[in-house]
C-alpha positions as a LaTeX table, in Angstrom:
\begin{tabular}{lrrr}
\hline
Residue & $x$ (\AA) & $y$ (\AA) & $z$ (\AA) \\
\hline
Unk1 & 10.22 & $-11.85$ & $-0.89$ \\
Unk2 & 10.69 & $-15.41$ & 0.26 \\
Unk3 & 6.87 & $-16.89$ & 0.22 \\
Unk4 & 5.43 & $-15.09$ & $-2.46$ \\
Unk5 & 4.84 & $-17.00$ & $-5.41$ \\
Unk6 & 4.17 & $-15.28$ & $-8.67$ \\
Unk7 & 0.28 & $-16.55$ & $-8.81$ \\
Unk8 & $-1.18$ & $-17.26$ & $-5.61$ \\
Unk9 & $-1.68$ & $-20.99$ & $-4.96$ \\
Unk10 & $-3.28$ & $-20.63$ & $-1.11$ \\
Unk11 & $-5.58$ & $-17.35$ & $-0.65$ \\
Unk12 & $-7.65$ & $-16.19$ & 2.29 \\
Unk13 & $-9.84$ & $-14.10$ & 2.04 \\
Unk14 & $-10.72$ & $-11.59$ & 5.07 \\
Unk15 & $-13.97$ & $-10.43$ & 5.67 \\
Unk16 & $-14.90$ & $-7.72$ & 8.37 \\
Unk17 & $-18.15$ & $-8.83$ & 10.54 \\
Unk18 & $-18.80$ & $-5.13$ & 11.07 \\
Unk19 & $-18.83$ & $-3.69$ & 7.42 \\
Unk20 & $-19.85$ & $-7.22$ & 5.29 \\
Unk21 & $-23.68$ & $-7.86$ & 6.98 \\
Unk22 & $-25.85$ & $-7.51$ & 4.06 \\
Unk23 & $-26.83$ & $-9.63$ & 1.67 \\
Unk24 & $-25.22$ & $-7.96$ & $-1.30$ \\
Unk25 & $-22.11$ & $-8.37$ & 0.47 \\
Unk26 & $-22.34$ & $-11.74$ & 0.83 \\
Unk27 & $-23.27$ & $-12.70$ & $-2.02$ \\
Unk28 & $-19.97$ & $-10.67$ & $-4.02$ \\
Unk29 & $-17.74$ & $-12.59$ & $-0.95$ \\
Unk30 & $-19.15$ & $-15.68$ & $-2.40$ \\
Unk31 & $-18.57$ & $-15.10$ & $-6.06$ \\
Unk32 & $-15.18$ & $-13.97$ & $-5.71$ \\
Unk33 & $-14.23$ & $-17.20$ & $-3.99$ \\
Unk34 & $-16.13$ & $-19.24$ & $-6.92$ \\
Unk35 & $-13.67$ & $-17.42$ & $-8.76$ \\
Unk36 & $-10.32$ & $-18.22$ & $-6.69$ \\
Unk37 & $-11.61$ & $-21.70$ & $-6.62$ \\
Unk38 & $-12.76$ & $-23.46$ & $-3.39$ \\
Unk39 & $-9.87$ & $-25.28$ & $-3.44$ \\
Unk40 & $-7.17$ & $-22.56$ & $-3.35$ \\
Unk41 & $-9.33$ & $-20.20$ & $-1.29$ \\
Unk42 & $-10.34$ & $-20.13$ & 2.77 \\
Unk43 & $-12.52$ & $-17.56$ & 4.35 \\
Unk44 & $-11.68$ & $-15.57$ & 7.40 \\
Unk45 & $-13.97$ & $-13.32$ & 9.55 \\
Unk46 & $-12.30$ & $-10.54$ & 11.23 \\
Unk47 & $-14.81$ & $-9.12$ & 14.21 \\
Unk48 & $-12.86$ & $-5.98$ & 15.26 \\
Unk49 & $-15.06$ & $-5.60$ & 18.68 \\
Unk50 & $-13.34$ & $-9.40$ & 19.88 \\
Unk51 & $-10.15$ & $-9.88$ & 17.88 \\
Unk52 & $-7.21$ & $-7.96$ & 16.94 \\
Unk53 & $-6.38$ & $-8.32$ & 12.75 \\
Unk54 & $-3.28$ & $-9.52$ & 13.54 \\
Unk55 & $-4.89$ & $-12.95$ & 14.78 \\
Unk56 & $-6.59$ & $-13.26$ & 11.92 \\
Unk57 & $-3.92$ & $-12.78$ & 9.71 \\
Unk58 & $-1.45$ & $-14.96$ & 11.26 \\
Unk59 & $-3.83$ & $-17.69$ & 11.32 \\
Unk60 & $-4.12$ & $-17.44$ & 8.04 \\
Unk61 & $-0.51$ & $-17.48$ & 7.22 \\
Unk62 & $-0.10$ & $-20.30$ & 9.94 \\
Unk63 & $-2.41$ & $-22.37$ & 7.51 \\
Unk64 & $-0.18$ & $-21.63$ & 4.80 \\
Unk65 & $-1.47$ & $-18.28$ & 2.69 \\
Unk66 & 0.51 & $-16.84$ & 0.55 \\
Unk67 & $-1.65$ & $-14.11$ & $-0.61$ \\
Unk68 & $-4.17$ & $-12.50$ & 2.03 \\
Unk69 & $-6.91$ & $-10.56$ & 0.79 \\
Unk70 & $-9.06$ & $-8.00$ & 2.22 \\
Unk71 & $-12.54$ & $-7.97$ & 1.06 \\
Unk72 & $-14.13$ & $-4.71$ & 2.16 \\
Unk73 & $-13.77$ & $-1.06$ & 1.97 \\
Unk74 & $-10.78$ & 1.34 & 2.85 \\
Unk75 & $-10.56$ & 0.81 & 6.47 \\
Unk76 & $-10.69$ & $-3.12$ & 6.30 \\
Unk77 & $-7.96$ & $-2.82$ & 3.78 \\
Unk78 & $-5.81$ & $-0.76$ & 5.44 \\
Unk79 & $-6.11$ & $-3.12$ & 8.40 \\
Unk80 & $-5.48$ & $-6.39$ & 6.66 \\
Unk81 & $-2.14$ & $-4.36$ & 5.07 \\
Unk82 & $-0.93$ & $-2.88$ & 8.77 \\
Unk83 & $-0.87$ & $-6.78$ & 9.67 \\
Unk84 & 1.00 & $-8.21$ & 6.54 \\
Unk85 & 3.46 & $-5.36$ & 6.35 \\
Unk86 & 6.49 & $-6.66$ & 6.60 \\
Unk87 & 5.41 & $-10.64$ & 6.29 \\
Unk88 & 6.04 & $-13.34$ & 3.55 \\
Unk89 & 2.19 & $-12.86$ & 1.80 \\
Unk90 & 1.11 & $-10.82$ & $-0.51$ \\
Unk91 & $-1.71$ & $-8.27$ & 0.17 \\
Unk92 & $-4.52$ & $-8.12$ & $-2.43$ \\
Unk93 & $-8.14$ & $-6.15$ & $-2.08$ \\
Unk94 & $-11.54$ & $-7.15$ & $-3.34$ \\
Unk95 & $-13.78$ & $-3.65$ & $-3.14$ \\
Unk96 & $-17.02$ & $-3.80$ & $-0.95$ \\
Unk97 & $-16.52$ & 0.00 & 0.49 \\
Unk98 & $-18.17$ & 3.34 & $-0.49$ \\
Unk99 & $-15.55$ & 5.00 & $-2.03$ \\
Unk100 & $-12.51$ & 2.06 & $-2.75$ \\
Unk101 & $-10.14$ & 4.42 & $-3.42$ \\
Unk102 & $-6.92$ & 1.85 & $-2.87$ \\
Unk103 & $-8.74$ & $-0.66$ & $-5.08$ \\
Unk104 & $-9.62$ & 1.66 & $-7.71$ \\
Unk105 & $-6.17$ & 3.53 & $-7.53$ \\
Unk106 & $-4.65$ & $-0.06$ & $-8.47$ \\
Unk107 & $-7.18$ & $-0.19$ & $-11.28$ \\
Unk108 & $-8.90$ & $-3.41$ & $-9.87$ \\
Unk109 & $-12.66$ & $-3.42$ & $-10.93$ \\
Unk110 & $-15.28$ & $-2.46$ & $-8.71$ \\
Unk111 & $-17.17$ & $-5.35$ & $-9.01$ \\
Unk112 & $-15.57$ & $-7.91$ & $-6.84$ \\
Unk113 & $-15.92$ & $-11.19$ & $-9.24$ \\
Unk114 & $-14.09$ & $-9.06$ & $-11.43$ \\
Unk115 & $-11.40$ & $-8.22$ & $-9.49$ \\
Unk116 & $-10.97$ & $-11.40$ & $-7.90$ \\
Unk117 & $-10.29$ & $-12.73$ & $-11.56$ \\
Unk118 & $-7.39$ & $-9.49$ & $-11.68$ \\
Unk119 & $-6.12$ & $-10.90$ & $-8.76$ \\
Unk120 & $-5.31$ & $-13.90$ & $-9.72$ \\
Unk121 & $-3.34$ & $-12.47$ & $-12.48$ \\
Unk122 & $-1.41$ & $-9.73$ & $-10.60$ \\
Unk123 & 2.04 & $-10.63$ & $-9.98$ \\
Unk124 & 4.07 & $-9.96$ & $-6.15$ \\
Unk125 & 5.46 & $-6.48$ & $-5.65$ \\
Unk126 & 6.89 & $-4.70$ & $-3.06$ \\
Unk127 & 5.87 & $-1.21$ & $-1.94$ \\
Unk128 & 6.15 & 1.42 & 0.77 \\
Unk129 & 3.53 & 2.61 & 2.33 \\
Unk130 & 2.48 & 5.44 & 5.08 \\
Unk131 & 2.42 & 5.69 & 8.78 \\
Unk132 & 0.70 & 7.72 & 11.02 \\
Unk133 & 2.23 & 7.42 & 15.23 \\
Unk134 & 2.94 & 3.78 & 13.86 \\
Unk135 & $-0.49$ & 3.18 & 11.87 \\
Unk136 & $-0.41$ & 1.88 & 8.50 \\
Unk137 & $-2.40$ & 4.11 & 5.90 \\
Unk138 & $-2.84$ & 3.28 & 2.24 \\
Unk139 & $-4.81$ & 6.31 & 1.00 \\
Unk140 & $-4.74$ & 9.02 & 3.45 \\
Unk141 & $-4.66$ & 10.63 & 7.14 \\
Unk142 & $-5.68$ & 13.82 & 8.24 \\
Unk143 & $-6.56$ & 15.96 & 11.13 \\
Unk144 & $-9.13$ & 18.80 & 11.02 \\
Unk145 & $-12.55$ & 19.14 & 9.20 \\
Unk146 & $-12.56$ & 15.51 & 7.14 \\
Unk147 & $-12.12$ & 13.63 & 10.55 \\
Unk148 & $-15.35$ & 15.51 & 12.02 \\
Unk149 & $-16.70$ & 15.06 & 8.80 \\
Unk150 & $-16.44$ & 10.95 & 9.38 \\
Unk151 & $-17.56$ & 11.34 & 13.01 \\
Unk152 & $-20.72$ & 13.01 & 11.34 \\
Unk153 & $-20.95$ & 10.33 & 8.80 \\
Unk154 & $-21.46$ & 7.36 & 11.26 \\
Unk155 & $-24.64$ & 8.92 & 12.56 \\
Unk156 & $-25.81$ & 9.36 & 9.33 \\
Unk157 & $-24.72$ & 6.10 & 7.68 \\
Unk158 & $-26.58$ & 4.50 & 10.91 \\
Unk159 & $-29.97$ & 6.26 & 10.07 \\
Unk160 & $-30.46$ & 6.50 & 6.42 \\
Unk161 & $-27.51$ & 3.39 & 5.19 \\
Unk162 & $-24.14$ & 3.60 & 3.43 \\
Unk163 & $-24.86$ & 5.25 & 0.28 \\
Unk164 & $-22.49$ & 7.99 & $-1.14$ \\
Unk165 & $-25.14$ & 10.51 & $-1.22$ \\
Unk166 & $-25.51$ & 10.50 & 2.60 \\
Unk167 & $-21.44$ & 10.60 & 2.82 \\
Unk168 & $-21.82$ & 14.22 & 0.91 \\
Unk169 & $-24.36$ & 15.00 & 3.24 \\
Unk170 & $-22.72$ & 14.72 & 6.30 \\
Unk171 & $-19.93$ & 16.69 & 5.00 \\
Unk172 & $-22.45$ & 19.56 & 4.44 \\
Unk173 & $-24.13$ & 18.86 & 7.74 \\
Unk174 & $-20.31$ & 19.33 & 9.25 \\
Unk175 & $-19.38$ & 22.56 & 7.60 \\
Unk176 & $-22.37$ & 23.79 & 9.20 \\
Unk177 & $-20.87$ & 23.21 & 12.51 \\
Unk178 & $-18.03$ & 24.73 & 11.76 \\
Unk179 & $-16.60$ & 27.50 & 14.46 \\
Unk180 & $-12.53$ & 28.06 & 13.71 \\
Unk181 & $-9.66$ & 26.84 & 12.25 \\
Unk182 & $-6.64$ & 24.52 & 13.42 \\
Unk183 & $-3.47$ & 26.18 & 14.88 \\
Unk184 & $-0.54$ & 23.52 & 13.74 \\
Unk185 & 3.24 & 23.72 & 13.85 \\
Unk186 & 4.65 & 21.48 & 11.08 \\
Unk187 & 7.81 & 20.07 & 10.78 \\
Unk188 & 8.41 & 18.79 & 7.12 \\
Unk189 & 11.65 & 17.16 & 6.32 \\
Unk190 & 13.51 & 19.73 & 8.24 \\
Unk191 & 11.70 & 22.68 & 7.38 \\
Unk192 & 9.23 & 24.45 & 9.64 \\
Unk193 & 5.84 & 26.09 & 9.06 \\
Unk194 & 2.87 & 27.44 & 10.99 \\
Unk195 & $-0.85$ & 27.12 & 9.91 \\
Unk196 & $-4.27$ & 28.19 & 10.52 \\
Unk197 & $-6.27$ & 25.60 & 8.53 \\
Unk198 & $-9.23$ & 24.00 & 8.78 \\
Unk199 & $-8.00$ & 20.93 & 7.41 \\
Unk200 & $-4.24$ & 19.26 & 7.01 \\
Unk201 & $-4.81$ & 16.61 & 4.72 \\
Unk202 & $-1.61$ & 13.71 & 3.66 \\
Unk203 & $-2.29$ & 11.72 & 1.13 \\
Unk204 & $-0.21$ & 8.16 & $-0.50$ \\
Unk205 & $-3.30$ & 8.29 & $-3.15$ \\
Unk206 & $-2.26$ & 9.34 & $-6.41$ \\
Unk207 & $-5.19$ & 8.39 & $-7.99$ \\
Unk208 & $-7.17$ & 10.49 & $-5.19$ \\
Unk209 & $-5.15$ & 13.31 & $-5.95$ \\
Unk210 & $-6.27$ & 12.98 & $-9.57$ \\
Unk211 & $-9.60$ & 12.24 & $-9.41$ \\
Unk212 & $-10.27$ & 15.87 & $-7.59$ \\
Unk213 & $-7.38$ & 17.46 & $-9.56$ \\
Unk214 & $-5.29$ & 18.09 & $-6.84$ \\
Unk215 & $-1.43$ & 18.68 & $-6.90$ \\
Unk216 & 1.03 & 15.74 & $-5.70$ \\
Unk217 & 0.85 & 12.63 & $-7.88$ \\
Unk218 & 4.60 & 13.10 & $-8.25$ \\
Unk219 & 5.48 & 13.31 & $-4.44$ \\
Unk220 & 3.65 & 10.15 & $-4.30$ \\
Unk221 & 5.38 & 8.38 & $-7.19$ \\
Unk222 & 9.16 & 9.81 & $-5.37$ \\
Unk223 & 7.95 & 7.49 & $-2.64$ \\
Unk224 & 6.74 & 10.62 & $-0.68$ \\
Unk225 & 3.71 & 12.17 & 1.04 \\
Unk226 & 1.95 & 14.50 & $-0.79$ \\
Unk227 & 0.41 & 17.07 & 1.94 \\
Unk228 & $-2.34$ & 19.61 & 1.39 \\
Unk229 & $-2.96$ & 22.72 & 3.49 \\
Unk230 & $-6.38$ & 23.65 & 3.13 \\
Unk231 & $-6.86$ & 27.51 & 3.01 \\
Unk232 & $-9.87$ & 29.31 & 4.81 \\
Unk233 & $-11.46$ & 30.54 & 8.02 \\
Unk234 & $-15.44$ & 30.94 & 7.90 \\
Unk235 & $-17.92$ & 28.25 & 6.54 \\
Unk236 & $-18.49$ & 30.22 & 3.42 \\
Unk237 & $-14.72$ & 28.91 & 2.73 \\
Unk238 & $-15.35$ & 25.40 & 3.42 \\
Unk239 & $-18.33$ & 25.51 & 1.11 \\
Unk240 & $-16.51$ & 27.09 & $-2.00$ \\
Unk241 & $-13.53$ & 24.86 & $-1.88$ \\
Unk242 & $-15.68$ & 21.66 & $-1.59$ \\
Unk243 & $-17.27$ & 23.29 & $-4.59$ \\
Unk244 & $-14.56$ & 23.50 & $-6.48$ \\
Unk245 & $-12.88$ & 20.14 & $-5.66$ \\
Unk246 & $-15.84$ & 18.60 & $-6.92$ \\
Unk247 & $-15.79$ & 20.99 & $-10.04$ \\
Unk248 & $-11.93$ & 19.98 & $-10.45$ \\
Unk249 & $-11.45$ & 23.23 & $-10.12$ \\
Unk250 & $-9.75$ & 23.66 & $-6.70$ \\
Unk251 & $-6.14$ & 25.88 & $-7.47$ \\
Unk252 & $-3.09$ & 25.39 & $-5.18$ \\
Unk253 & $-2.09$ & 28.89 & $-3.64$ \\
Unk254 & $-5.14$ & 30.15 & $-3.62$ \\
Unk255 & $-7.47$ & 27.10 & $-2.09$ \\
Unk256 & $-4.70$ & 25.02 & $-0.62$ \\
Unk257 & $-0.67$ & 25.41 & 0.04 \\
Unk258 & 1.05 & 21.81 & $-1.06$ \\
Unk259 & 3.89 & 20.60 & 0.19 \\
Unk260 & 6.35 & 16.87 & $-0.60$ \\
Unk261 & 7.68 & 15.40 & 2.47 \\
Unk262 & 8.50 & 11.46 & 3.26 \\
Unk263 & 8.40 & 12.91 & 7.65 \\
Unk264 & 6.02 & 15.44 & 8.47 \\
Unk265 & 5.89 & 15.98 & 12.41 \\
Unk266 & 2.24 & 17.88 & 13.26 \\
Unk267 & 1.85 & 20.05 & 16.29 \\
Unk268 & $-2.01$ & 20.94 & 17.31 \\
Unk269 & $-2.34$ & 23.94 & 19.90 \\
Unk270 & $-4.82$ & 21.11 & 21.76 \\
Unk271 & $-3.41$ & 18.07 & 23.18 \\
Unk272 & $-5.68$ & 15.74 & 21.92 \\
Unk273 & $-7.32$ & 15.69 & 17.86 \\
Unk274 & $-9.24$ & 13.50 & 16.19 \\
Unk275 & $-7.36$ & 11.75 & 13.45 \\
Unk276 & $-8.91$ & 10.05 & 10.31 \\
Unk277 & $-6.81$ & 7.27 & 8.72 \\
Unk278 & $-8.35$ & 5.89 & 5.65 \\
Unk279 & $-12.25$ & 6.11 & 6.52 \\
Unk280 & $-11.55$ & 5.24 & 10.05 \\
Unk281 & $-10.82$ & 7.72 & 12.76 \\
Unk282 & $-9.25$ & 8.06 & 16.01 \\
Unk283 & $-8.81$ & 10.28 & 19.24 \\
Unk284 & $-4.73$ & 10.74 & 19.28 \\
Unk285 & $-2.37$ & 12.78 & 21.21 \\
Unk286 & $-0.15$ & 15.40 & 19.43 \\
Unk287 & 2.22 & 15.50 & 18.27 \\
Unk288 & 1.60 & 13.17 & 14.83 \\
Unk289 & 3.92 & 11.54 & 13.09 \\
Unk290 & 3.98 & 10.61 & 9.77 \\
Unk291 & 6.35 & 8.75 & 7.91 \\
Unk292 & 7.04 & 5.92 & 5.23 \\
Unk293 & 7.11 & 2.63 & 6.40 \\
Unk294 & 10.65 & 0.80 & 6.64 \\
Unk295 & 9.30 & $-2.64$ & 5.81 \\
Unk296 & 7.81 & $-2.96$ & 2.38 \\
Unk297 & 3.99 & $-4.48$ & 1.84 \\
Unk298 & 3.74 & $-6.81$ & $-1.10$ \\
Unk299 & 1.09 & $-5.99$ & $-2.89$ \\
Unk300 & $-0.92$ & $-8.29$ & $-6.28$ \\
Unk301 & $-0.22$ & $-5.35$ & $-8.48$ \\
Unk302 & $-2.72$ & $-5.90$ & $-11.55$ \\
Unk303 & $-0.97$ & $-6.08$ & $-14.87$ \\
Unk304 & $-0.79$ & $-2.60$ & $-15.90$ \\
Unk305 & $-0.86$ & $-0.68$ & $-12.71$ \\
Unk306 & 1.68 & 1.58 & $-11.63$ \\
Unk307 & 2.74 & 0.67 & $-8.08$ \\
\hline
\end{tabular}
């Protein structure tokens, strides 16, 4: 694509005010842009509460980037992508989330010194990616149990800090609140299917999919969605599949029904859900859309990675 150079030569580097406030996170910001070099890299600060992204990110391009990278977790790479998709930059990550699943899936290091040192290595490539009613995702989107389980999660995060541990809690604090499952009409590809789930779950994360042993990796690689159908009704469920997806041990047909789609239209019997979209979640109208993007995102694909 024309703008992208093969090693970047003019980075910024995007931090978000609301996720990057401690001191550890400050101080991996500022060794990754040792490692750029001060003279290659700028730093941006995205406040989401005053400023759209997409400011931010054209500025940046307006001051001549030619890679833009999002230094955060999940959500505040997703965002950073949604506003390059489609532009002449490349998109690169440097992890400072819970989980970094897109980072980690591209087989960047977690610590972000590290991975700024990948970066600078990876050469320009082009990729699809997914959309939900218009809204980029990188890893996932889902509607049911995992977007309560999120709501739950900012309470907790709030009281006791952003530590893994407390994410597992609030899952179990969320199954405990749990009264009935979804009622969804899907439309996949042309085919049509009705559910009772507590959880509808699309995923563009191979390495996701892997990491709990979960079917789909090659819907993904086709340049598809790889969607899971959670099976279950009572709480009793809910615990005994979590169990087993963090035993590995989670079987489609009997836990979950899979299915390969690049469209999947979702129907909810309510008119409004709450929709989770790579960490971050939203209130959204049915029906959802999802579908691969039409204009590629160039992402600094480490050497090695499979894009």
């Amino acid at each position: 694509m024309e703008g992208v150079t093969d090693a970047p030569r003019a980075i910024a580097v995007v931090t978000n005010r609301k996720s990057g406030t401690n001191a550890r996170d400050r101080d991996a910001v500022d060794r990754a842009m040792a490692e750029f070099g001060r003279d290659r890299a700028r730093l941006y600060t995205w406040a989401p509460k005053h400023q759209k992204i997409e400011e931010v990110v054209d500025r940046a391009l307006e001051d001549g980037a030619d890679t833009v990278v999002a230094a955060g977790g999940d959500g505040t790479a997703m965002a950073v992508a949604g506003a390059l998709l489609g532009k002449s930059a490349a998109f690169a990550v440097l992890p400072l989330g819970t989980f970094n699943y897109f980072a980690r899936g591209l087989g960047l290091p977690e610590d972000p010194a590290e991975a700024a040192r990948a970066v600078l290595d990876a050469p320009a490539h082009p990729i699809r990616v997914g959309q939900v009613n218009g809204t980029v995702f990188l890893n996932n989107a889902s509607l049911g149990i995992y977007p309560a389980v999120l709501k739950q999660r900012e309470s907790v995060y709030a009281r006791y800090g952003r530590r893994r541990i407390m994410a597992h809690w609030s899952a179990a604090q969320t199954f405990m609140k749990f009264q009935r499952p979804m009622h969804l009409q899907i439309e996949a590809d042309g085919r049509e299917i009705e559910a009772r789930t507590p959880l509808l779950f699309v995923s563009r994360s191979a390495f996701q999919l892997e990491k709990f042993g979960l079917s789909g990796a090659e819907a993904i690689s086709e340049d598809g969605f790889a969607v899971l159908i959670a099976r279950g009704e009572t709480r009793a469920d809910l615990f005994r599949t979590a169990l087993r997806l963090c035993t590995r041990s989670a079987v489609e047909g009997r836990d979950y029904d899979f299915l390969a789609a690049r469209h999947l239209r979702v129907r909810s019997s309510k008119s409004r859900s709450l929709l989770a979209y790579d960490g971050e979640k939203r209130l959204s109208p049915s029906p959802f859309e999802f579908r691969m993007s039409r204009a590629p995102l160039t992402i600094r694909l480490p050497q090695g990675a499979s894009g």
